[in-house]
N, C-alpha and C positions, 0 to 999 in steps of 0.2 A: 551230739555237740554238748550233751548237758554237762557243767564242770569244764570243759574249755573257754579258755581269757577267748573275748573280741577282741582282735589283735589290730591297732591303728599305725599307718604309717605315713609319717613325718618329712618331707623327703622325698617321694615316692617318684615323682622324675628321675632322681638321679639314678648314677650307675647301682651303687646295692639297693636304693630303694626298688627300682624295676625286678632286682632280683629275687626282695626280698617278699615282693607280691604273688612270682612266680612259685616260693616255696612255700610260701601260708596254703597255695591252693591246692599244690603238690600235694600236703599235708592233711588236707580234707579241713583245716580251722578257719574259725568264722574270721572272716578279713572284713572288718572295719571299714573299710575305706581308705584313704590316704590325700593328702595334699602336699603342695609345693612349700616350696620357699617362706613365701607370703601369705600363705591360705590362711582359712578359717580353723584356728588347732583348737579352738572353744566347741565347734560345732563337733568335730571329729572327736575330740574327749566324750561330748555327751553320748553316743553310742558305742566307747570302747571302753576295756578294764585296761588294757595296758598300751601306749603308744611307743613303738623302736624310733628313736629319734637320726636320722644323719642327715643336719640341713647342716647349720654354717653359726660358726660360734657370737655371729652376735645375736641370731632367736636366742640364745639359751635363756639367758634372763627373764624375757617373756616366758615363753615353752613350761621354765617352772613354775614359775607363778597362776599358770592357767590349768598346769593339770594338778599341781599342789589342792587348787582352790574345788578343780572336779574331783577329787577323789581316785586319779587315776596314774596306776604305776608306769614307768618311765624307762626305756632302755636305751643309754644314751652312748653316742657314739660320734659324736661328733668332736671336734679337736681341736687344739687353740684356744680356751677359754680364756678370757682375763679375769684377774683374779677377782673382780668383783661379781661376775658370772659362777664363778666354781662358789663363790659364797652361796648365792643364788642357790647354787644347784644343792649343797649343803643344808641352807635352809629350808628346801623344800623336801628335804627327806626325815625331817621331823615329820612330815604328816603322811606322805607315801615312802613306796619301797622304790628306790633305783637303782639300778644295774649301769653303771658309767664304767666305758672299758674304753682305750684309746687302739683298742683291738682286740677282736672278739677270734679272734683264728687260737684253738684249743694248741696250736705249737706254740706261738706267741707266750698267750700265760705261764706254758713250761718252761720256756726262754726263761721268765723272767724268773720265774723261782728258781733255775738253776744259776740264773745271775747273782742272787743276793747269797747261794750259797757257795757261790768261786769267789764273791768279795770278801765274805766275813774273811775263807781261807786262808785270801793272797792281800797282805796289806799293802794299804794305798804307798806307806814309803820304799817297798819293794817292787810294786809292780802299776805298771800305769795303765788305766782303762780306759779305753778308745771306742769310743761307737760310730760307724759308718751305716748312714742310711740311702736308699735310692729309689726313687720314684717315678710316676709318670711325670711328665713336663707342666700338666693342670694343679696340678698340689701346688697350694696355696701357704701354706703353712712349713716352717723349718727351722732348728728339725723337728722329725714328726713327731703327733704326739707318742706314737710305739718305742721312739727313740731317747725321748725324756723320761716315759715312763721305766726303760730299764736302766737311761743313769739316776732316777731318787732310787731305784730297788739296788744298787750299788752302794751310793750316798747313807742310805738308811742301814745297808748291812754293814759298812766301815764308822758308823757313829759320827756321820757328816753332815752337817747343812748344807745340800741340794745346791742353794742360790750361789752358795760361797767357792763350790768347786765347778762348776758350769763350766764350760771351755766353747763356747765356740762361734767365738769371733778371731780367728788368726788369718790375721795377715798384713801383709810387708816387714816392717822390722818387726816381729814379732815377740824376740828374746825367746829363751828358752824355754823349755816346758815348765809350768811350775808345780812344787813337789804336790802330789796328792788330789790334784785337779782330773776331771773327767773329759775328757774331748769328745767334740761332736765337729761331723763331717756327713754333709749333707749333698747328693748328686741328682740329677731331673734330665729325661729324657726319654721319648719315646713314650708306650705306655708298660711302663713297668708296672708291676702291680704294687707290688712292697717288698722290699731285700731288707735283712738286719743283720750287723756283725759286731759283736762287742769283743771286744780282747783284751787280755792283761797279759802284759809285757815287761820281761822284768831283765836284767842286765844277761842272764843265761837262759831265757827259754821266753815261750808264748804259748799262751791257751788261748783258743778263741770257738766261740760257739756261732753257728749263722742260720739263719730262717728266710726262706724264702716263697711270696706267695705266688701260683701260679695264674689262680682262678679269685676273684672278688666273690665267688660266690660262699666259698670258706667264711668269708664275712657275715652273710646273709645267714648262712648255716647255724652258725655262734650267737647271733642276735636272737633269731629266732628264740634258741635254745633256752637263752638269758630273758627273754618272754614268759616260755613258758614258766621257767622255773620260780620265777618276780611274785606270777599269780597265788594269791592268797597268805603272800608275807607281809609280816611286820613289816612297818615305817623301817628306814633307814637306807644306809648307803653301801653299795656294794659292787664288791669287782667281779669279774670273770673267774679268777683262784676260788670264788665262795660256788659258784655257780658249779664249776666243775670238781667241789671239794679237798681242794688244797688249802682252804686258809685253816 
């Protein structure tokens, strides 16, 4: 064990929390322990180096401020923050290292780097990008955060502000598309895992890229990974592209 993180989970009820216990042991790493929703994350800090966080975006603010204060890195995975939570979680990476992914599934991240390099290519006045998400019926959140995450990784390759091209509230008289805007299209049903489909569409053709998860334990898999990897970094903030060396 010597040189392996205590690895704490956050969560540990839920669906990747259970999974994510199942692969720390697989793994032979020392597993921390874990709590719910509501638990004790002060007691569980004080016997881990890194807690995988997937409870529900209004801990975040807390959750930072408790392992900022332990000294203990953070891999966060939870989704919905508001924006005064993502500050939170910002400011709490001046003192640790965190791993914040709105999905940790190693195609996802590919996704999204091949996203920002089909926008730079196909400009927003020629072609329109469209993201279609779909979920299990329990998702709470829309769209998700995998969904927003690759229209900013659009937004940011077209030299956009994010908030300004948003699309996705349409409906009734809606008017027509507006130039250079990003659509989102959110569906729930069943327990889907997670489907992603972005596409640019232009008056002569379509490109469209899609991801689809089969298993949540892909989830677990990536979390973990971004555990391991967190242990013995510098303070700061970081995604799943750094984890798997893409940035």
């Amino acid at each position: 064990m010597d040189g392996l993180p205590r690895i704490g989970v956050a969560g540990l009820s839920g669906r990747v929390g259970r999974l994510l216990r199942e692969e720390i042991e697989t793994a032979a790493l020392p597993f921390a322990g874990g709590v719910g929703r509501d638990g004790d994350l002060a007691e569980l800090a004080s016997r881990s180096d890194v807690v995988i966080d997937f409870t529900h975006a209004d801990t975040a603010t807390r959750h930072a401020a408790i392992l900022a204060e332990a000294d203990v890195n953070w891999v966060l995975g939870t989704t919905g923050l508001s924006t005064e939570a993502q500050q939170a979680v910002e400011h709490a990476a001046v003192r640790i290292s965190i791993v914040q992914a709105s999905n940790f599934s190693p195609g996802v991240v590919l996704m999204t780097a091949l996203a920002r390099r089909m926008a730079a290519a196909l400009p927003a006045d020629a072609y329109d990008a469209e993201i279609l998400e779909t979920h299990h019926r329990q998702k709470v959140d829309a769209p998700s955060g995998t969904a927003l995450s690759l229209g900013r990784a659009v937004a940011e390759a077209r030299g956009q502000r994010f908030d300004a091209v948003r699309d996705s509230g349409r409906d009734g008289h809606a008017g027509g598309r507006r130039p250079g805007a990003i659509g989102f299209a959110a569906l729930r049903g069943g327990q889907i895992v997670g489907e992603h489909t972005l596409s640019f569409t232009s008056d002569a053709e379509q490109l469209s890229i899609e991801h689809r998860a089969f298993d949540r334990r892909v989830f677990a898999t990536g979390a973990l990974r971004a555990a391991l990897w967190s242990h013995g970094r510098q303070p700061g903030l970081f995604g799943m592209e750094h984890v798997l060396g893409l940035a």
